[in-house]
C-alpha positions in Angstrom: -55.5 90.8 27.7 -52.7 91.5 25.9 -50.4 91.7 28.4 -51.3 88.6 30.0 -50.7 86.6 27.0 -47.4 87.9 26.9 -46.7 86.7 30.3 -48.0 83.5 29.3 -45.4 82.7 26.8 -42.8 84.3 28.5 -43.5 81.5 30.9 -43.6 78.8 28.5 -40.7 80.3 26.7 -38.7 79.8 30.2 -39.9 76.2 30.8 -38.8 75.4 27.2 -35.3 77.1 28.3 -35.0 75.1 31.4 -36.0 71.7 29.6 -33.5 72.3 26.9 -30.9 73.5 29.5 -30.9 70.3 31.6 -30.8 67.8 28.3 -27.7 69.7 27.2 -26.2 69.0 30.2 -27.6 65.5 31.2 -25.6 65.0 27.6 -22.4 66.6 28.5 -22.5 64.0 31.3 -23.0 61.2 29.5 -20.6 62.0 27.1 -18.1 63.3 30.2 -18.6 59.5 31.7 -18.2 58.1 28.1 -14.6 59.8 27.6 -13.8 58.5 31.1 -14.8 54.8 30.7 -12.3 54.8 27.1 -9.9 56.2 28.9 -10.3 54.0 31.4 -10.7 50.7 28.7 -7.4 51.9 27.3 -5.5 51.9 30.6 -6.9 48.5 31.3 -5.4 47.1 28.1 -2.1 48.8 28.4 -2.0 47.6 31.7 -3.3 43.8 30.9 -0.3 43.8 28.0 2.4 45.0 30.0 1.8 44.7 34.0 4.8 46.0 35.1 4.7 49.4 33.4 4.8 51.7 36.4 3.6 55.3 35.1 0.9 53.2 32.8 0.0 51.7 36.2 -0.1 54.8 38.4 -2.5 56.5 35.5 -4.7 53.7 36.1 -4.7 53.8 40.0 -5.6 57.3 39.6 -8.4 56.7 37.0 -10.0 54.0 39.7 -10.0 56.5 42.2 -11.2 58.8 40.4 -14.4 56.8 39.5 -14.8 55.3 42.6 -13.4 52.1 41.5 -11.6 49.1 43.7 -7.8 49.0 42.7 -6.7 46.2 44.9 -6.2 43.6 42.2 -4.2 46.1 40.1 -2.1 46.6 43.2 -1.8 42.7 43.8 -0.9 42.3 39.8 1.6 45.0 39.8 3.6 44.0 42.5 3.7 40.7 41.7 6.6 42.2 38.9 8.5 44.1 41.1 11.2 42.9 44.1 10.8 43.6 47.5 14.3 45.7 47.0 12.2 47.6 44.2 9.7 49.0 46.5 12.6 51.7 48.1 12.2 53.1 44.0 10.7 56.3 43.7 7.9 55.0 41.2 6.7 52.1 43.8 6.6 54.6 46.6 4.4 56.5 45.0 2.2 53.7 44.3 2.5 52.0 47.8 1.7 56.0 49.6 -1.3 56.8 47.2 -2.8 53.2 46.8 -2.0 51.1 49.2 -4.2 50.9 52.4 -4.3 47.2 53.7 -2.2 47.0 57.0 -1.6 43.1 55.7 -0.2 44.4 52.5 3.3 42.8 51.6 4.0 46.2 50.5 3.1 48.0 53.8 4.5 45.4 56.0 7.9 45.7 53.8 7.4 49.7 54.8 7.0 48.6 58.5 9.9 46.8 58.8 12.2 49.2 56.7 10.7 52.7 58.2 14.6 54.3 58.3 15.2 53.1 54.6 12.6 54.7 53.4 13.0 57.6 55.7 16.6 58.1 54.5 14.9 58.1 50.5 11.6 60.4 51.2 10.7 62.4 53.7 10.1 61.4 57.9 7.0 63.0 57.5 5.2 61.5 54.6 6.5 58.1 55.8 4.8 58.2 59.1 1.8 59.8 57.6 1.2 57.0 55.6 1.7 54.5 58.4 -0.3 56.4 60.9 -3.1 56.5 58.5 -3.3 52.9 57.6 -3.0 51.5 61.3 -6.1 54.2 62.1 -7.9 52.8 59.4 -7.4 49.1 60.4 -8.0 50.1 63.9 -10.8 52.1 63.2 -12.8 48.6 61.8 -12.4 47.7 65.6 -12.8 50.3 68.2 -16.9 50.5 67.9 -17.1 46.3 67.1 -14.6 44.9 68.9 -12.4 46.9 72.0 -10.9 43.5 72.9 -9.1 43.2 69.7 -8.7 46.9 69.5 -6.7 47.0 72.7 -4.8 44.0 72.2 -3.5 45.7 68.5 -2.8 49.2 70.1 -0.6 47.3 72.9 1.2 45.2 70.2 1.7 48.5 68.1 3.1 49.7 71.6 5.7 47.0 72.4 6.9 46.5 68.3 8.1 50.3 69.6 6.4 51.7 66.6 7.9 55.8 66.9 4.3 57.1 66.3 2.4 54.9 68.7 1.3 58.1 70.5 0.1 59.0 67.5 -2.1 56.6 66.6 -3.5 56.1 70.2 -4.5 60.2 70.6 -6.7 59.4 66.9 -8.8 57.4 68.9 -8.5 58.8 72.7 -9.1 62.2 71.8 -12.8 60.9 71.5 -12.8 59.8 74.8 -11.8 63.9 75.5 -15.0 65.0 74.3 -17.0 62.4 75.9 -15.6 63.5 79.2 -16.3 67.5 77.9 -12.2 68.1 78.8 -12.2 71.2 76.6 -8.5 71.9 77.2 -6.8 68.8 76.6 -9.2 68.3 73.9 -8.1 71.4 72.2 -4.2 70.2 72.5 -4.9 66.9 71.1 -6.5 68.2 67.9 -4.0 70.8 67.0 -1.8 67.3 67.7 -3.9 65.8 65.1 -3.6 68.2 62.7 -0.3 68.1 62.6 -0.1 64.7 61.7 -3.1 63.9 59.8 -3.4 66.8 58.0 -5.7 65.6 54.8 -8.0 63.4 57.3 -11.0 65.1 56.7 -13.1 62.5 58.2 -11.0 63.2 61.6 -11.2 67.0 61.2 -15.1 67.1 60.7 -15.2 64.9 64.0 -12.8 66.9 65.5 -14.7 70.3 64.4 -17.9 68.6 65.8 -16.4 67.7 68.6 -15.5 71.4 69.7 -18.6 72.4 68.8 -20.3 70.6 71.6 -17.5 70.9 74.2 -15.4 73.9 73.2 -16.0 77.7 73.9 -12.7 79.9 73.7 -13.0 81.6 70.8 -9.4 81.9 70.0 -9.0 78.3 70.2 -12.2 77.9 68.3 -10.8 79.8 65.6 -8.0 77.6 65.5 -10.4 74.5 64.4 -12.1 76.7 62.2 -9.2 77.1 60.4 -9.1 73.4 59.6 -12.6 72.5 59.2 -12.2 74.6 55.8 -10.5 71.3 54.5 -13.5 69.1 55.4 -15.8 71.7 53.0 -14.0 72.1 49.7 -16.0 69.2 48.0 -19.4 71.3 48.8 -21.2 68.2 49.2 -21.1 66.9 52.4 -24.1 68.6 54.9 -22.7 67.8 58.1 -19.5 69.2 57.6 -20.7 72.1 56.0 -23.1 72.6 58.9 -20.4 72.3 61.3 -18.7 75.1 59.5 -20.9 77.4 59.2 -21.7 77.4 62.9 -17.9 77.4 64.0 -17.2 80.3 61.5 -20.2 82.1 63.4 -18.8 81.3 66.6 -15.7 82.7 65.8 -17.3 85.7 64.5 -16.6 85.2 60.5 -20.5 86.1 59.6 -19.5 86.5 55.8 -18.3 83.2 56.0 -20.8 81.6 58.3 -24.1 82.7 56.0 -22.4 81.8 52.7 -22.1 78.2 53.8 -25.2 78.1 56.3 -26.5 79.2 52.2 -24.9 76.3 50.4 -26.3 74.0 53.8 -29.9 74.9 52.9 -29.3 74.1 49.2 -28.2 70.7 50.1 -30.9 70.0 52.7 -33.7 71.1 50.1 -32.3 69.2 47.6 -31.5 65.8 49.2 -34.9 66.0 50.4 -34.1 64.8 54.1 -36.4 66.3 56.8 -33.7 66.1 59.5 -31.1 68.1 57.4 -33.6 70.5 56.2 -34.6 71.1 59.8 -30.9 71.7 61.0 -30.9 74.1 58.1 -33.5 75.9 58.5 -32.3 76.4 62.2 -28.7 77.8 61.3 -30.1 80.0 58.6 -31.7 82.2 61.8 -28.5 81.5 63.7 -26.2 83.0 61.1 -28.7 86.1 60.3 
């Protein structure tokens, strides 16, 4: 009798622990988010004062991204202070390659136009990188809606003899690869890819998927595997840690492969989705 009523509040005692552990830190959340949002007011009225304060301006962009925040009237607002000559200065290029995404952008049209300028000030790769991602992204809106329109923009992108047109054309064709299961070329393209989109992460998890369906070397395999890592350091996102868990198995990495087919099951069962939970529970026999 005794003995049971020990268990008893040992298990009371526990809940209580659990309870008091989640309010302490539902309250070092709140007060995390609380910090941010003053640091964030502050910015906003250093930055409403004086507009044209570059490193004040960059610590803002960075704050909106952080929070998940749209910064294109702080862009707009910004520029609006600064010369089209000023955009070769090292401050504005920083703002223009971490901030700036709209292909219609004065700022990335200016970029367009002067690629050797800015070349000749920073380096050939980070100036096509940033190009090449901003025409996949505004192509991207139309390949799936509108292949008209996508077509006619890739051909214009062709003719304006844009250095990286092959580029940008093997984002999108190297989808057409898998569709047609052409594991070799497939398997050039993406190392391709890699080489010049090398913190896409929404290309490498399609890429990694890709090779999963259509791909069976296991040195070339390995090779993807290597890069799907990137798509998994946020420990959030299912899909792509699915994906690597089963490529790391393929390739033999069973350590690797059951600690992530581990984290995929924690995910599923918390997210509460019957199709991931299914997918988990699935890999967890694949990887044992």
């Amino acid at each position: 009798m005794l003995y049971k009523q020990k268990i008893k509040i040992d298990d009371t005692m526990l809940k209580i622990i659990l309870v008091v552990g989640m309010l302490l830190f539902n309250l070092v959340e709140v007060e995390a988010h609380e910090k941010e949002m003053v640091a964030l007011d502050e910015l906003v009225r250093k930055f409403e004062a004086n507009p044209a304060d570059a490193q004040n301006t960059i610590q803002l962009l960075k704050e909106l991204k952080n929070q998940g925040k749209p910064n294109s009237d702080v862009v707009e607002r910004y520029f609006k202070t600064q010369s089209e000559t000023d955009y070769l200065k090292e401050y504005n290029w920083s703002i223009i390659r971490d901030f700036v995404d709209d292909v219609d952008a004065p700022q990335i049209k200016y970029l367009f136009k002067n690629q050797l300028k800015f070349i000749q000030s920073y380096s050939k790769d980070d100036v096509f990188q940033k190009l090449d991602n901003v025409l996949v992204g505004h192509l991207e809106r139309f390949y799936d809606k509108d292949k008209i329109q996508y077509r006619n923009y890739l051909e214009s992108l062709k003719k304006s003899g844009y250095e990286h047109y092959d580029v940008v054309a093997d984002y999108f064709y190297i989808r057409e690869l898998r569709s047609e299961r052409k594991s070799e070329d497939y398997f050039y393209k993406a190392r391709k890819l890699f080489r010049y989109f090398p913190e896409n992460r929404k290309m490498i998890k399609e890429i990694t998927d890709g090779a999963l369906e259509i791909m069976n070397d296991v040195s070339r395999l390995k090779v993807i595997q290597l890069w799907a890592g990137k798509t998994v350091e946020s420990a959030k996102d299912f899909d792509a840690i699915y994906n690597y868990a089963l490529i790391s198995q393929k390739c033999g990495f069973k350590d690797v492969a059951e600690k992530y087919a581990r984290l995929a099951n924690a995910i599923a069962e918390k997210s509460k989705n019957q199709n991931f939970q299914e997918k988990a529970r699935k890999l967890m026999q694949v990887v044992r």
